[in-house]
C-alpha positions in Angstrom: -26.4 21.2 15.1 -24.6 24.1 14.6 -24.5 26.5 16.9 -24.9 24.1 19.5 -22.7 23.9 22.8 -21.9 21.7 25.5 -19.6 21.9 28.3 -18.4 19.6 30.5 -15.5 20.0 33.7 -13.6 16.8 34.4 -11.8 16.3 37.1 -9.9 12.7 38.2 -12.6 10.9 39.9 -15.4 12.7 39.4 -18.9 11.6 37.9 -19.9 13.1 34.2 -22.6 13.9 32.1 -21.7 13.5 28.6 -18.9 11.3 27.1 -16.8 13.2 25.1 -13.5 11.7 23.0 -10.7 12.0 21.2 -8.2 10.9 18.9 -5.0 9.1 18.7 -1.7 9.4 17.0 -0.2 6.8 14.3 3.0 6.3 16.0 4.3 3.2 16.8 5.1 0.8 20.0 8.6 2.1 22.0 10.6 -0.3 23.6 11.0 0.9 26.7 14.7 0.9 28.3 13.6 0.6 32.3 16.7 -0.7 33.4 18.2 3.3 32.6 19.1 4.9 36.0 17.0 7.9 33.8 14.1 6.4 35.1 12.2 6.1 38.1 9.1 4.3 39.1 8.8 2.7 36.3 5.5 0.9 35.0 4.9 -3.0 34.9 4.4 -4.8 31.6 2.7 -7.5 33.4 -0.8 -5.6 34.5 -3.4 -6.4 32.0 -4.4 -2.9 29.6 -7.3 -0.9 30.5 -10.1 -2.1 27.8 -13.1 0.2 26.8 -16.3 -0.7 25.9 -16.5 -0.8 21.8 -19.6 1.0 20.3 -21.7 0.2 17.6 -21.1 2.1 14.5 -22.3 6.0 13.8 -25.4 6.6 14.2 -27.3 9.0 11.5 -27.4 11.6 14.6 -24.0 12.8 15.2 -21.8 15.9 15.2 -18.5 16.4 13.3 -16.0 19.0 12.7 -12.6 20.4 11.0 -10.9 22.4 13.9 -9.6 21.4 17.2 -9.1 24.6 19.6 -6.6 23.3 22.2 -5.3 24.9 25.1 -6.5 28.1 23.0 -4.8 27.3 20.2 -6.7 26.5 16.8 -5.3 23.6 14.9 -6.9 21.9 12.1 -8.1 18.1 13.4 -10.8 16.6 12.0 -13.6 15.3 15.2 -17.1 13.4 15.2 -19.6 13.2 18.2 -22.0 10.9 18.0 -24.6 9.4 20.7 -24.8 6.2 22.3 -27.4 4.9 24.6 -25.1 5.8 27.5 -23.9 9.8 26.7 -22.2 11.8 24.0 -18.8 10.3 22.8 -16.0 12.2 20.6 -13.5 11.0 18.4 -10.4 12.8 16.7 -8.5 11.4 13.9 -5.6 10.1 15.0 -3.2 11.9 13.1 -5.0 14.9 14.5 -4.0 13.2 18.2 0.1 12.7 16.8 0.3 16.5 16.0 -1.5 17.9 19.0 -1.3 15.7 22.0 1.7 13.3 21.3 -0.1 9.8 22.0 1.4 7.2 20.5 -0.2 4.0 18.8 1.5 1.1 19.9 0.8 -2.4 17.3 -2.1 -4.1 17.1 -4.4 -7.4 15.1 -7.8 -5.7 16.0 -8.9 -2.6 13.3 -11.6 -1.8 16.0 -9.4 -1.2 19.0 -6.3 0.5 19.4 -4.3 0.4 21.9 -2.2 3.6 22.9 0.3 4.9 25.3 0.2 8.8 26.5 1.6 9.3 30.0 0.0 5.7 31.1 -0.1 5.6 34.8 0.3 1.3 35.1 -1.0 -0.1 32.1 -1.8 0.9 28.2 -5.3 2.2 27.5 -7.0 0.5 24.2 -9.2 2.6 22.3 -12.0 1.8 20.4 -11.9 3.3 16.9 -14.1 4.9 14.3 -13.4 4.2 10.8 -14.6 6.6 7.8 -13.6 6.3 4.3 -11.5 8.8 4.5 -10.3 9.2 8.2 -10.0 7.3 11.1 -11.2 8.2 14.8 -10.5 7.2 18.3 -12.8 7.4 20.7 -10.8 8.9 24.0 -14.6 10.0 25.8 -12.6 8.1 28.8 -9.2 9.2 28.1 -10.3 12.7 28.7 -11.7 11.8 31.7 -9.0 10.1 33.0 -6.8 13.4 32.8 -9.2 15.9 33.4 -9.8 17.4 30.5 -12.4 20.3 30.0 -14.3 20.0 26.7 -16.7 22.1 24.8 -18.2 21.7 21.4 -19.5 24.5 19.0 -20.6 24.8 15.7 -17.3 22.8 13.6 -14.8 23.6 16.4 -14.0 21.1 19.4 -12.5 22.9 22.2 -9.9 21.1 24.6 -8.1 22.9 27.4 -6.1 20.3 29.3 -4.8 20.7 33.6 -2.4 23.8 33.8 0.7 21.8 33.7 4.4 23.2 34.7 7.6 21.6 33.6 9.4 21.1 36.9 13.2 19.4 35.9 14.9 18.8 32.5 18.1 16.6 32.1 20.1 15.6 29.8 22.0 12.4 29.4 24.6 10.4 27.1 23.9 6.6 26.2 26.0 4.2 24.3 23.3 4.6 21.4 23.2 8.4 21.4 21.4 11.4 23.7 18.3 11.6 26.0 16.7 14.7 27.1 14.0 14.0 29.8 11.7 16.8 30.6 9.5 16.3 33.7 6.5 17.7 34.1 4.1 17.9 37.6 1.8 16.2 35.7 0.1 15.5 32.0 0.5 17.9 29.6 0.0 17.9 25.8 3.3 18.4 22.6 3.7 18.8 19.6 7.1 18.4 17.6 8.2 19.5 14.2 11.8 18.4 13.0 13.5 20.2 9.6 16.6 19.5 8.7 18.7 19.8 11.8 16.8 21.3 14.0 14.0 19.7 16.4 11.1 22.0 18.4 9.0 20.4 21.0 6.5 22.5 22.2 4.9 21.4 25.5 1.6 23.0 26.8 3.5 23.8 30.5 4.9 26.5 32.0 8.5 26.2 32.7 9.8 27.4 36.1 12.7 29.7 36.0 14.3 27.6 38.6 14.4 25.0 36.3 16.3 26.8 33.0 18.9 28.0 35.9 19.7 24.3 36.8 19.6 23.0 33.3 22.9 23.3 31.6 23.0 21.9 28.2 26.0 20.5 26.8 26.9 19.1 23.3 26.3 15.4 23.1 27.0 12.4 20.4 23.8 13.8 18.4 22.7 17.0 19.7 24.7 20.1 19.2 22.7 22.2 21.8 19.4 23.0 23.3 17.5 25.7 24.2 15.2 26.4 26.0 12.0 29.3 25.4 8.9 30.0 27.9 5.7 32.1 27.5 2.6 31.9 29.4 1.7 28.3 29.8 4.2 27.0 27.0 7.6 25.8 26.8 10.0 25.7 23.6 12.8 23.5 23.7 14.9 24.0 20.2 17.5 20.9 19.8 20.4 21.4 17.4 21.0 18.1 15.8 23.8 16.3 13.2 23.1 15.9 9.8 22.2 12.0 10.7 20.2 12.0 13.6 16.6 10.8 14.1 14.2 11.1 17.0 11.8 9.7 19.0 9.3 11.5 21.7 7.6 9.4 23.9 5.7 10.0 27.5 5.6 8.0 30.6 4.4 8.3 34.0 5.2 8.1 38.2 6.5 11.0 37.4 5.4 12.2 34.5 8.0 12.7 31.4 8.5 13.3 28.2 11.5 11.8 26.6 13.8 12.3 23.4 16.0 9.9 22.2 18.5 10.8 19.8 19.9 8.1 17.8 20.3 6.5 14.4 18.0 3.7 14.7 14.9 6.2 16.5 12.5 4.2 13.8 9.9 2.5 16.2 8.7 -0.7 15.1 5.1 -1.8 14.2 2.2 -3.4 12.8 -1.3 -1.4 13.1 -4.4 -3.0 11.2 -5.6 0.4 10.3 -9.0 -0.8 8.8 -9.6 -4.2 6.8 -7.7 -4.7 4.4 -5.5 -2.4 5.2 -1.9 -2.5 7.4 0.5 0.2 8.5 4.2 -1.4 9.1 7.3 0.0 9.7 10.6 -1.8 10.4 14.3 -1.6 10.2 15.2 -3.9 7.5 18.6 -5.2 7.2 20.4 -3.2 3.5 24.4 -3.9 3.0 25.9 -3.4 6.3 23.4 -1.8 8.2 20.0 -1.4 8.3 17.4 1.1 6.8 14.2 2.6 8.5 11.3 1.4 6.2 7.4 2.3 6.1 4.9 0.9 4.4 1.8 -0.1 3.9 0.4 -3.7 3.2 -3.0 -4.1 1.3 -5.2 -6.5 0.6 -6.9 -6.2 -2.8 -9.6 -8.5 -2.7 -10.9 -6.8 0.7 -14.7 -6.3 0.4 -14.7 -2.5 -0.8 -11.2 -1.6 -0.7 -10.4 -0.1 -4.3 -7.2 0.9 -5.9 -7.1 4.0 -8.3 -4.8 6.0 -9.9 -5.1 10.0 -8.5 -4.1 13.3 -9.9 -4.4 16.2 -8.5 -6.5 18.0 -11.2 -9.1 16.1 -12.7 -9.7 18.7 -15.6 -6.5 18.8 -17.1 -3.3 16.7 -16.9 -1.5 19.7 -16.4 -0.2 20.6 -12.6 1.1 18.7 -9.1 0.8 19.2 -5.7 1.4 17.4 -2.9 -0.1 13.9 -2.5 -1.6 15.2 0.9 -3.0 17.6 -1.2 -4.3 15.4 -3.8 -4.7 12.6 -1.5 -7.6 14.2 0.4 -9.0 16.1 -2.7 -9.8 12.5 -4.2 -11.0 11.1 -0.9 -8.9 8.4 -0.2 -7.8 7.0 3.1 -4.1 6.3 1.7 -1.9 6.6 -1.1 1.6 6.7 -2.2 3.4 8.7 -5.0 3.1 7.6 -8.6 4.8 8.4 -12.0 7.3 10.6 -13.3 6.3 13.9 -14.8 7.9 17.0 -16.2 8.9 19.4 -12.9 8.8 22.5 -15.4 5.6 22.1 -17.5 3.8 19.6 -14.8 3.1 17.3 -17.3 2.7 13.6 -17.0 5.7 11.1 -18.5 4.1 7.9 -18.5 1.0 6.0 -18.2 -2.0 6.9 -16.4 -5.1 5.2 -17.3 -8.2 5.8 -14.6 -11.8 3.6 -15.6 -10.4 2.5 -18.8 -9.3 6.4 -19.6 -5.9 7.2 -20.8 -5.4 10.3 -19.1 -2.0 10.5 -19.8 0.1 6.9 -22.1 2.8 5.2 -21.7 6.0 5.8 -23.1 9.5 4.2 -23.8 8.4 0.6 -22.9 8.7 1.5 -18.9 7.3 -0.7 -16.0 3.9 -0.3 -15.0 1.5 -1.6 -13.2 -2.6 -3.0 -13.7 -5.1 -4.2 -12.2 -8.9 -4.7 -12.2 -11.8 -4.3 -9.5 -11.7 -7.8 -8.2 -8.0 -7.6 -7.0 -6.2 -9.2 -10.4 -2.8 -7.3 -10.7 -0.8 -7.1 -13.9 3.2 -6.4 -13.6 5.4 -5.5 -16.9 6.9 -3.1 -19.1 3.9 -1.3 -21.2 3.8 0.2 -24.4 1.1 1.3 -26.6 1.1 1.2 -30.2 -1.5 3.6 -32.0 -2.0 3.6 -36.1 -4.1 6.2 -38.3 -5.4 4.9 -41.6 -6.7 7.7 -44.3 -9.4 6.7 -46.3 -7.0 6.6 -48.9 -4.9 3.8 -47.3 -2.0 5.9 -46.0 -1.0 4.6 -42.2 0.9 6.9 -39.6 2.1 5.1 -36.4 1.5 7.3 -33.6 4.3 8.3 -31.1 2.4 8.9 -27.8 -1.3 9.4 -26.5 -1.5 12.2 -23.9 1.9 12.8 -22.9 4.2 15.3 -22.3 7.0 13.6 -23.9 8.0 15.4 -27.1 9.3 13.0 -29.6 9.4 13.3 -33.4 6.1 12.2 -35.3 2.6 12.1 -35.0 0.9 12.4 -31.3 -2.8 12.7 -30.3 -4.4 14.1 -27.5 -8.0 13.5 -26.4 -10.1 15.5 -24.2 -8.7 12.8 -21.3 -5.8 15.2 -21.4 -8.2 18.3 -20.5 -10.4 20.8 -22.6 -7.2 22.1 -24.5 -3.9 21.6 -25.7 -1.0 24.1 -25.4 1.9 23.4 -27.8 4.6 21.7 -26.4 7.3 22.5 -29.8 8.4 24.9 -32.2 6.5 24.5 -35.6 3.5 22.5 -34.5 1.1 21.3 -37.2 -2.5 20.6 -35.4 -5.2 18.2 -37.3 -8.5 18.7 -35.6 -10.4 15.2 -35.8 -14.4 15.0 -34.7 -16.3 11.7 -35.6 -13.6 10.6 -37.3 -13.0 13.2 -39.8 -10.4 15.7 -40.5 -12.0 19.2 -39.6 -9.2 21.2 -39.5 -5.3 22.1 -39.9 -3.4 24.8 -37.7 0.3 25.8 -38.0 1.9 27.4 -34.6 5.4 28.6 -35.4 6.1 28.7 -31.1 5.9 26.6 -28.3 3.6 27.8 -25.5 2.0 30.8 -27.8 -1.4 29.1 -28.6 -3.8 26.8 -26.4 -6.2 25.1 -28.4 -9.7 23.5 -27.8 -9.8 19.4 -27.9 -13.1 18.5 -29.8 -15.2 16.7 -27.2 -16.6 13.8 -30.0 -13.1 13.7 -31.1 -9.1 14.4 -30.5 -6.3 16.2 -32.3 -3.3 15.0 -33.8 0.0 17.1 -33.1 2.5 17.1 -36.2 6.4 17.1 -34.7 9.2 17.3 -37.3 6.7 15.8 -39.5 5.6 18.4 -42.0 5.3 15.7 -44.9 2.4 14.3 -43.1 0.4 17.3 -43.1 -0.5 17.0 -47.3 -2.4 13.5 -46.3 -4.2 14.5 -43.1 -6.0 17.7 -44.7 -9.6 18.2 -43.5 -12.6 16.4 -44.8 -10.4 13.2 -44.8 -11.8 10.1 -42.8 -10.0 8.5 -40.6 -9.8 5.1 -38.9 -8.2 4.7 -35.8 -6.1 1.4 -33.8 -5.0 1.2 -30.6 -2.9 -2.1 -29.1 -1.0 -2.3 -25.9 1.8 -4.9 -25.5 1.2 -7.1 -24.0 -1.8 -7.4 -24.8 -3.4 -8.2 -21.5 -2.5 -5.1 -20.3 -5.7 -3.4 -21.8 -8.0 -5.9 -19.9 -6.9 -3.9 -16.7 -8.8 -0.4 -16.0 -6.6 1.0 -14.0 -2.7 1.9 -14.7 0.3 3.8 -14.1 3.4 3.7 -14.9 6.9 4.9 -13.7 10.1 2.4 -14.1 12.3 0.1 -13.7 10.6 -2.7 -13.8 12.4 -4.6 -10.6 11.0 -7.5 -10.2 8.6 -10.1 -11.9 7.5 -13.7 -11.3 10.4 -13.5 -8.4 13.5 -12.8 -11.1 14.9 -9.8 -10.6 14.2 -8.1 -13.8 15.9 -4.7 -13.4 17.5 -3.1 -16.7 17.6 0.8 -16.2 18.5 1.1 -19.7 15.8 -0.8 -21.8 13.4 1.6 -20.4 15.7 4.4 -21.7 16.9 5.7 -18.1 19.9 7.9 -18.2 23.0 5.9 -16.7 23.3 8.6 -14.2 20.0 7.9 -13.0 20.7 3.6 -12.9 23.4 4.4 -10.7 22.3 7.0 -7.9 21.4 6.4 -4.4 18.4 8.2 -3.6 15.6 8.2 -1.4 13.1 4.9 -2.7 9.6 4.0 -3.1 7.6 1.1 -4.8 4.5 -0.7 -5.5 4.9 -4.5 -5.2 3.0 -7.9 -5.0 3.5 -10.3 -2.2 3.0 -14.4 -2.9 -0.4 -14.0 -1.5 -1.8 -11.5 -4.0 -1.6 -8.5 -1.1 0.6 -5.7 -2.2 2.7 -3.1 -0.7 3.1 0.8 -0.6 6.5 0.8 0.4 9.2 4.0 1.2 12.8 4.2 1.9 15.0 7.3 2.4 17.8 6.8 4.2 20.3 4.0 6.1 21.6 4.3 9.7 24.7 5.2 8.1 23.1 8.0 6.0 23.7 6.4 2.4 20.4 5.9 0.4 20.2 3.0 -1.8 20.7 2.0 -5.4 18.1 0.7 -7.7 20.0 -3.1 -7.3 19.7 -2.4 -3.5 16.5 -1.8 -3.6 15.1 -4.1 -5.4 17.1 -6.6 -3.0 15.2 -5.4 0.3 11.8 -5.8 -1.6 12.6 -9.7 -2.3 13.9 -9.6 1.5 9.8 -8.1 2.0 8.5 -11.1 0.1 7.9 -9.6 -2.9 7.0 -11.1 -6.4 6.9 -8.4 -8.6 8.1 -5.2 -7.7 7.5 -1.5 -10.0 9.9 1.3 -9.0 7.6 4.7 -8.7 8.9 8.3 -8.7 11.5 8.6 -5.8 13.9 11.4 -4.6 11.9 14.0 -2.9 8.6 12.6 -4.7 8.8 9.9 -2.3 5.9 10.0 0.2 3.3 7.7 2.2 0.0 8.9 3.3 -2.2 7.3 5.3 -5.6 9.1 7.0 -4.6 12.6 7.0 -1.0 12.4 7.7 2.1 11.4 5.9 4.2 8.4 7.7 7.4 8.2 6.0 8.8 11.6 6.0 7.8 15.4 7.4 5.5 17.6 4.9 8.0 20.5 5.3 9.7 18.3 2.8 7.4 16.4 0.8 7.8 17.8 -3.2 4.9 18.2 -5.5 3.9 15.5 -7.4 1.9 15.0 -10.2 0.2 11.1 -9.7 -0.4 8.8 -7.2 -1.9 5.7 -6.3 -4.8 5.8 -4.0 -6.1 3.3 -1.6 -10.4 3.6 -1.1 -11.7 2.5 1.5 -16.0 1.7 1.5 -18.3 4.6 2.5 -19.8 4.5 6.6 -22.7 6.0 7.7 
């Protein structure tokens, strides 16, 4: 269908040809403070929510696309069209519909229908939605026309230009909590916001009358430093200045029509979406000391029909590189994931066990936590090690150090093609063995680290000599070689997939947290730093869970941590790679923190979710 092109005008309460829709944004449901003299008009909770008709799944005719041209401007939103027996209906992902239009998902028990709230005259709207394996859709065919919204599809690109809107009054406002800024508009109008650091932009798709920046006069409040305010043709800018500790929250409501900011500590709107079967978005403030801390996670049933678990990387050649699990999270088709192991920042090596289908791709190292678990759902929590042992045909037996790893350690380690086509040494004064059907084939000195890259044999591995030149005489080629590989426990190598990272936090309900058996610094053990953790619920469902800071800006300890995971219900508990590794993703967006400043990482844990039509 490319090429093709449809256009259709919508205007409030006029007939249409085609149904067109769109998406919606994961955001969650606002509490709304009505009793403000702010407000005006303000919307009952009482009147029953506008419901729309749920469709049967895609049908095998239907029209999809990458890039969402609104109001002119090209963003990158992934959309499907697909036909009914009634018209033409279009759906955007929904974290597409966050970034561009502002909607908001409020909480809901139904994966199918999602309700939202995005300038809501009376009531909330509930939108059917459109589940991939990858991506999730809302159809808004009536959303669009309820606001008038001209749409036009060609080729990949779904065009949107929304009412010419103006931004008629802004105010600003103190509250015992913090700041509000209200900016009303004459009617609907589509933002988008992007927060770094201090500083907050909202862009609103209005033009702002000059009567209105002569009125406004901004003034420092408990949160904001200052705001400014920026017009061009049909856009405004307003730039907010904010303390180190604030948060925000943008929300719309109607009669009249406004967009609000609240500035305030506890901004973290509460929820519980059932994304798709199986799988649950939930963020909450959670009581931590003295305070609370905003916390987003994701809850997962692993024994859902078709929902898989797998380890991810982001380059499936070779164990060496990172990049952010957005990145890697949508190059490995997943619908969710949530950072993994440790790795080495400089080389972009692995530290730790990764095993994918029974593969070590990378092994574990220095007896750290892990997790395992299976197809059917069983899960495995404990600290991992695996022991390796050559034996020459002459009876000689060298205990191995590591399997795949970029931990350099004294000894004998061996690297399979799992780890990638080649091998770059890693040490000064590497002795190589080159080992194909199990036989010696050959021995290669490299006096420096990073000068040579060697091929793995593909029947076969290589064996990397450290500090260990007396080895060398007994491992000469033409020597036969048996090899023996055991995990403790033992059980752990009945499990497919793993990955590691550490400390183990807790298991069988007992906090089991002891920083220094797993050889972490002390330095390490003590910091507070932003947090994030796979654990198992009593039920057998786990959670993706994030943490970065408290109300009162401190980030938490390891002890703390593990604390507020019991206080989740959790069982057993692995700590995964936190700091600025921390990050959530769910269906094309990341929930816990901006990607502005998301690091690169090198693993993950990805959430799959069974192929549609």
């Amino acid at each position: 269908m490319a090429g093709f092109e449809q256009v259709v005008n919508w205007t409030r309460g006029s007939q249409f040809q085609i149904y067109l829709g769109g998406t919606g944004a994961l955001i969650g449901a606002i509490a709304l403070d009505w009793t403000n003299p702010i407000f005006s008009n303000p919307p009952s909770s009482r009147q029953a929510p506008i419901q729309i008709t749920q469709q049967p799944g895609f049908p095998m005719s239907f029209q999809q696309g990458t890039q969402l041209l609104l109001n002119s401007r090209n963003l990158p939103v992934p959309w499907v069209q697909w036909r009914t027996t009634v018209g033409n209906r279009i759906g955007i992902s929904d974290a597409g519909l966050l970034r561009a239009f502002g909607l908001q998902l409020l909480s809901t028990e139904s994966s199918s229908l999602q309700p939202i709230q995005w300038f809501n005259p009376t009531n909330q709207s509930v939108l059917s939605t459109r589940l991939t394996s990858t991506i999730r859709y809302l159809d808004v065919t009536d959303l669009a026309r309820q606001f008038g919204w001209q749409v036009m599809t060609s080729g990949t690109t779904l065009q949107v230009s929304t009412p010419a809107a103006r931004v008629v009054g802004i105010r600003q406002g103190k509250q015992p909590w913090g700041d509000r800024l209200v900016i009303e508009l004459d009617q609907p109008a589509p933002w988008q916001s992007d927060q770094v650091a201090q500083e907050l932009v909202l862009r609103i798709d209005a033009q702002l009358d000059p009567s209105v920046v002569q009125q406004f006069k901004s003034s420092p409040g408990i949160y904001i430093q200052s705001v400014q305010t920026e017009s061009s043709t049909n856009q405004t800018h307003l730039r907010l200045t904010l303390t180190a500790t604030a948060r925000t929250r943008i929300w719309s409501v109607s009669a009249p029509n406004r967009i609000v900011i609240d500035v305030r500590p506890d901004s973290l709107v509460e929820q519980s979406i059932l994304w798709a079967p199986g799988l649950r978005w939930r963020q909450q403030l959670l009581p931590s000391g003295s305070t609370r801390v905003p916390t987003v996670w994701l809850e997962i049933n692993p024994k859902q029909p078709g929902l898989m678990l797998q380890p991810i990387v982001p380059n499936p050649t070779s164990m060496q590189g990172t990049a952010p699990l957005a990145q890697t999270a949508q190059q490995t088709q997943v619908a969710a994931a949530i950072n993994g192991g440790f790795f080495n920042r400089n080389r972009q090596l692995p530290l730790g066990a990764i095993r994918l289908n029974g593969r070590w791709l990378s092994g574990p190292i220095l007896n750290r936590g892990a997790i395992a678990w299976d197809a059917t759902g069983n899960i495995k929590f404990g600290r991992l090690t695996l022991q390796e042992t050559i034996t020459s045909q002459t009876g000689q037996r060298f205990s191995l150090t590591h399997l795949n790893s970029g931990y350099i350690q004294a000894g004998i380690a061996r690297y399979t093609p799992d780890w990638g086509s080649t091998y770059t040494t890693l040490s000064d004064s590497e002795i190589i063995v080159f080992v194909q059907g199990n036989q010696i084939t050959g021995q290669q000195t490299i006096e420096k680290a990073g000068s040579v890259t060697v091929q793995i044999p593909l029947n076969g591995y290589i064996l990397v000599l450290r500090s260990l030149r007396s080895a060398a005489a007994a491992l000469m080629p033409g020597t036969a070689l048996q090899l023996e590989s055991l995990t403790h426990p033992a059980d752990f190598n009945a499990y497919p997939q793993t990955i590691a990272a550490g400390p183990l936090l807790i298991q069988n309900r007992q906090t089991v947290l002891d920083a220094k058996a797993e050889s972490f610094s002390n330095a390490f053990a003590n910091e507070a730093a932003s947090r994030s953790a796979i654990a198992q619920q009593a039920d057998g469902s786990l959670l993706l869970v994030t943490t970065h800071t408290r109300l009162d800006g401190t980030s938490l300890t390891l002890p703390e941590f593990a604390q507020l995971l019991q206080q989740m219900g959790a069982v057993n508990a692995l700590n995964l790679d936190g700091g600025s590794s921390t990050t959530l993703f769910l269906g094309g967006q990341l929930l816990d923190r901006s990607p502005r400043t998301a690091a690169r990482v090198h693993s993950g844990i990805g959430v799959l979710l069974p192929s549609t039509p």
